[in-house]
C-alpha positions in Angstrom: 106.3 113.5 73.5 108.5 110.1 72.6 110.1 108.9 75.7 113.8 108.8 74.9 114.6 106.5 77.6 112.3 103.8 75.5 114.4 103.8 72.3 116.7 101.4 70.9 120.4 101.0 71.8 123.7 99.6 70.0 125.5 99.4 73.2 122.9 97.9 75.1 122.6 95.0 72.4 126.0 94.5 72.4 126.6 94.2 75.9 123.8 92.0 76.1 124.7 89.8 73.1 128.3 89.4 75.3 126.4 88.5 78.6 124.5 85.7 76.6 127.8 84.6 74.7 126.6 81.0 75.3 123.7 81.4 73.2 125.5 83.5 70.3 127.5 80.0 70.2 124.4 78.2 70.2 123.2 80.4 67.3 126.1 79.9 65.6 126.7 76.4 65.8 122.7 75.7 64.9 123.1 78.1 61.9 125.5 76.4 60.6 124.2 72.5 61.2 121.0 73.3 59.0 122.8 74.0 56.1 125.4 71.2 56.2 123.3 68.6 54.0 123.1 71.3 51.3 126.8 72.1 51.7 127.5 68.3 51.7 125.3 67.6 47.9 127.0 70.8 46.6 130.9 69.9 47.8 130.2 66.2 46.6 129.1 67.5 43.2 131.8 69.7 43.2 134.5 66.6 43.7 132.8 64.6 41.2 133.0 66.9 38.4 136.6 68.4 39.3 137.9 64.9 39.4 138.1 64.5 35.9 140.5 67.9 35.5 143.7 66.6 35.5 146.0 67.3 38.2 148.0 71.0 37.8 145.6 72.0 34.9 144.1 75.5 35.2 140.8 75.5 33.9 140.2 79.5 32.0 138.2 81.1 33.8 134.9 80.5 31.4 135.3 76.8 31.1 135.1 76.5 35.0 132.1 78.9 35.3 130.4 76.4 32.6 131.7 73.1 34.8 130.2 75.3 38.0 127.1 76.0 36.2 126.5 72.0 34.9 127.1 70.8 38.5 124.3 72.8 40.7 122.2 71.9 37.4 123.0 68.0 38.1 122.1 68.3 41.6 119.4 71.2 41.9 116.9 68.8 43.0 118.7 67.4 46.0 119.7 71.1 46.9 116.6 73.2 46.4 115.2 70.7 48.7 118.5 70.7 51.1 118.2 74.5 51.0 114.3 74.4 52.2 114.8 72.1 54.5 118.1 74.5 55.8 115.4 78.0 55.5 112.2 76.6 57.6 114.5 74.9 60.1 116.5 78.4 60.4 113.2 80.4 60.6 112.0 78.2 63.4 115.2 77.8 65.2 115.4 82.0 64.9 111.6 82.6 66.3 112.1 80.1 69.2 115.8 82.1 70.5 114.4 85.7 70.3 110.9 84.6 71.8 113.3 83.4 74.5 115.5 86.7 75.0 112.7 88.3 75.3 111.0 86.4 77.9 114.3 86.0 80.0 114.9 89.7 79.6 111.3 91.1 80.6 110.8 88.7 83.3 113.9 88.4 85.1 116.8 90.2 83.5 119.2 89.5 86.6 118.8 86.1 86.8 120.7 83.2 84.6 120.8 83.7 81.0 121.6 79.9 80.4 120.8 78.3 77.2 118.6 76.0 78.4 116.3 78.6 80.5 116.4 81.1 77.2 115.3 78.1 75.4 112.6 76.7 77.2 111.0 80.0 77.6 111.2 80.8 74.2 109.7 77.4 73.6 106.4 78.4 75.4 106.3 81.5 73.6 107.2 80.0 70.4 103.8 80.5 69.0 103.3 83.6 69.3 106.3 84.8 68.0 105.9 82.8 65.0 102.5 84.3 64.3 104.2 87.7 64.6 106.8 86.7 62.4 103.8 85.6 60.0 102.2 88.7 60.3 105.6 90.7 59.2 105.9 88.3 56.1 102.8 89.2 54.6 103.2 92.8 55.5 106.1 92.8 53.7 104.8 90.6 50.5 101.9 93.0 50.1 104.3 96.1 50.2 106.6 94.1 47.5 103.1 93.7 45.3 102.0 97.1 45.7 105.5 98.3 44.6 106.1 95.8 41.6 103.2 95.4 40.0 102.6 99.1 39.0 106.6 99.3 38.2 106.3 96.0 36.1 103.7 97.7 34.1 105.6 100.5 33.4 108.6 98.8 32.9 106.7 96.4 30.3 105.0 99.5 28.8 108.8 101.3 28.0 110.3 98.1 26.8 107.5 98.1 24.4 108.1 101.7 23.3 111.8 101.5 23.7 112.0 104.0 26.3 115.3 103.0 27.4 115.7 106.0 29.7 112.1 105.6 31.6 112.9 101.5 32.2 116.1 102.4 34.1 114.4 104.9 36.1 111.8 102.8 37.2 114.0 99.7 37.8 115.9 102.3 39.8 112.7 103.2 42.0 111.8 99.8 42.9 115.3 98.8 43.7 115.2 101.9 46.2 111.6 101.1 47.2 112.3 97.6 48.1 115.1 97.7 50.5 112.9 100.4 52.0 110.3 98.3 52.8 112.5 95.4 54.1 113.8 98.0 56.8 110.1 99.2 57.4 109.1 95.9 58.4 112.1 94.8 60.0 112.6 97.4 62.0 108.4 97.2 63.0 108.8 93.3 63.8 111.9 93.7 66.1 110.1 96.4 67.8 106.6 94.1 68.0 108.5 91.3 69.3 109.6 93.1 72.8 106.0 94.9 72.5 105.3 91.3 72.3 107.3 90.4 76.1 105.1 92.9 77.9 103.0 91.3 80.5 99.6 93.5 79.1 100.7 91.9 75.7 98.4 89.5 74.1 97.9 90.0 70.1 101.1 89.6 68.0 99.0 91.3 65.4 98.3 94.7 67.9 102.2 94.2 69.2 103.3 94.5 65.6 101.3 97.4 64.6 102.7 99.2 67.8 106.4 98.2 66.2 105.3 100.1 63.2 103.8 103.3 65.0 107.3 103.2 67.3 109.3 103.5 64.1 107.7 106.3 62.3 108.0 107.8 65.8 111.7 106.9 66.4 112.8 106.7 62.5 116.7 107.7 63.6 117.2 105.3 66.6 115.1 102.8 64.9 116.8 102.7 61.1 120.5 103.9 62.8 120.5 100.3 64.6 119.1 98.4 61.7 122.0 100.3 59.5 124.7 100.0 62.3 124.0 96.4 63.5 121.9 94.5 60.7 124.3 95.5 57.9 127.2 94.7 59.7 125.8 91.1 60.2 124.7 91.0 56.8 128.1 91.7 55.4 130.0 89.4 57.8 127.5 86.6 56.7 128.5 86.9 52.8 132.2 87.2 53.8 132.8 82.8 53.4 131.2 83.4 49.7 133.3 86.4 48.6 136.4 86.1 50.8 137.5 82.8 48.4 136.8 85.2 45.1 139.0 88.1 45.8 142.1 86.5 47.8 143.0 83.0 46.5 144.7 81.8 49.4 141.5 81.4 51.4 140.4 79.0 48.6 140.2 75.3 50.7 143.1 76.2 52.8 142.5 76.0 56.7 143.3 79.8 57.3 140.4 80.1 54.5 138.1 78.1 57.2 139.2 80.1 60.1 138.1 83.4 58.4 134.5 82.1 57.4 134.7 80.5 60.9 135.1 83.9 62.8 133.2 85.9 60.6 130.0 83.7 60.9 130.8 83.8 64.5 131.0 87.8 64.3 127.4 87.9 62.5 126.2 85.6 65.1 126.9 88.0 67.4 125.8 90.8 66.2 122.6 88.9 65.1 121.5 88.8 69.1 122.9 92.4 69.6 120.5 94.1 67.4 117.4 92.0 68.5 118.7 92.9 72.2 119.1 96.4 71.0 115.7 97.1 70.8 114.6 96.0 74.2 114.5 99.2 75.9 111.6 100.5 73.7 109.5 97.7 76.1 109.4 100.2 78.9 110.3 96.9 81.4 113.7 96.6 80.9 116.0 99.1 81.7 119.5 100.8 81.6 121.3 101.7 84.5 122.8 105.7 84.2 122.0 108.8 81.5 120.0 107.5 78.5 122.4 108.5 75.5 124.0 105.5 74.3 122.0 105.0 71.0 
């Protein structure tokens, strides 16, 4: 019998993601920082080659997807390695703040919540967590061979024979399959890493596996957060990329940067909501009144 007191909850995470608002700042703030050089070699391309247009002259809409395309082709070097550099530094910075909520919130969840104390427990936990983070990358890169490899070879084997209708249906199952497997292992790793806080917890390996067995056991709770909470970062995250596109007047205007501003800010927060979320299923931290927020 599941304990139903143990499984995750949106209002929990959010709550808690507004008691720690100093760290979703943090979160924010760092985010941002690691992808300024990119952003920098990118905007400066951008300048140089939009310079020449004269002033007033609207490019059609082909020529400037050509200009756009020649530009990050000048400088793909410089921003491959910028966007690395931006990735490893964000995977880090991300293992270090939820090893930290974790400890703060198993150990003494009434005490400060400060930046500095999330921090510096997360610090001594950092290795762990990044070994369990490990773990849940090559869980997920097997599943992504194990699903593409037999598709490829299908897929191959109708192009060959010109089986237009058995291609499509097979790109169709791995595009289904894949996201399925992100939100397998996604939803297994935020489990393992509050398996992880326990006190009787010493393999990130074992705490990950128990992640896994508490989704198939809690598939509702467990994919309802991911879908509620994870998506709704996701989407807020994009929303400085496709906000320009589709309304105009966001294009380099300051209303444009207050927009990306606050919805980065948004994601932020909801980033450290759905890792909080999930802390219940620990057994050590709990929720004061009736269990049926989730």
């Amino acid at each position: 019998m599941v304990d139903q007191r143990r499984r995750p909850s949106i209002v929990w995470g959010v709550r808690t993601a507004a008691r720690m608002w100093a760290l979703v700042l943090v979160v924010w703030l760092v985010g941002m920082a690691f992808f300024v050089p990119a952003s920098m070699v990118l905007r400066r391309a951008a300048v140089d080659a939009l310079g020449h247009v004269p002033e007033g002259f609207e490019l059609p809409v082909g020529d400037g997807a050509i200009l756009m395309m020649g530009l990050v082709r000048d400088v793909a070097d410089t921003l491959v390695v910028g966007l690395v550099f931006a990735v490893v530094l964000s995977w880090a910075w991300t293992v270090l703040w939820h090893a930290g909520v974790a400890r703060v919130s198993v150990w003494d969840p009434e005490g400060s919540s400060g930046v500095s104390r999330i921090l510096g427990l997360g610090l001594g936990a950092w290795w762990r967590y990044c070994r369990l983070s490990l773990v849940a990358l090559v869980v997920l890169l097997a599943l992504m061979v194990l699903i593409w490899i037999p598709l490829g070879q299908g897929i191959k084997a109708a192009y060959e024979a010109m089986a237009e209708d058995r291609m499509v249906l097979l790109i169709g199952i791995g595009i289904v399959l894949s996201p399925m497997a992100k939100f397998l292992v996604w939803g297994a790793t935020l489990r393992g890493a509050w398996e992880l806080a326990r006190p009787d917890a010493r393999s990130p390996v074992m705490a990950w596996l128990r992640g896994l067995i508490g989704v198939f056991r809690q598939p509702v709770s467990t994919f309802g957060t991911l879908l509620v909470l994870g998506l709704a970062q996701a989407v807020l995250g994009f929303v400085p990329l496709v906000a320009p596109v589709f309304v105009p007047a966001l294009r380099g205007t300051p209303v444009g940067s207050v927009v990306a501003a606050g919805a980065t800010l948004a994601a932020s927060f909801l980033l450290v909501a759905l890792f909080a979320a999930f802390a219940p299923i620990s057994g050590v931290v709990f929720r004061p009144g009736h269990d049926d927020e989730a």
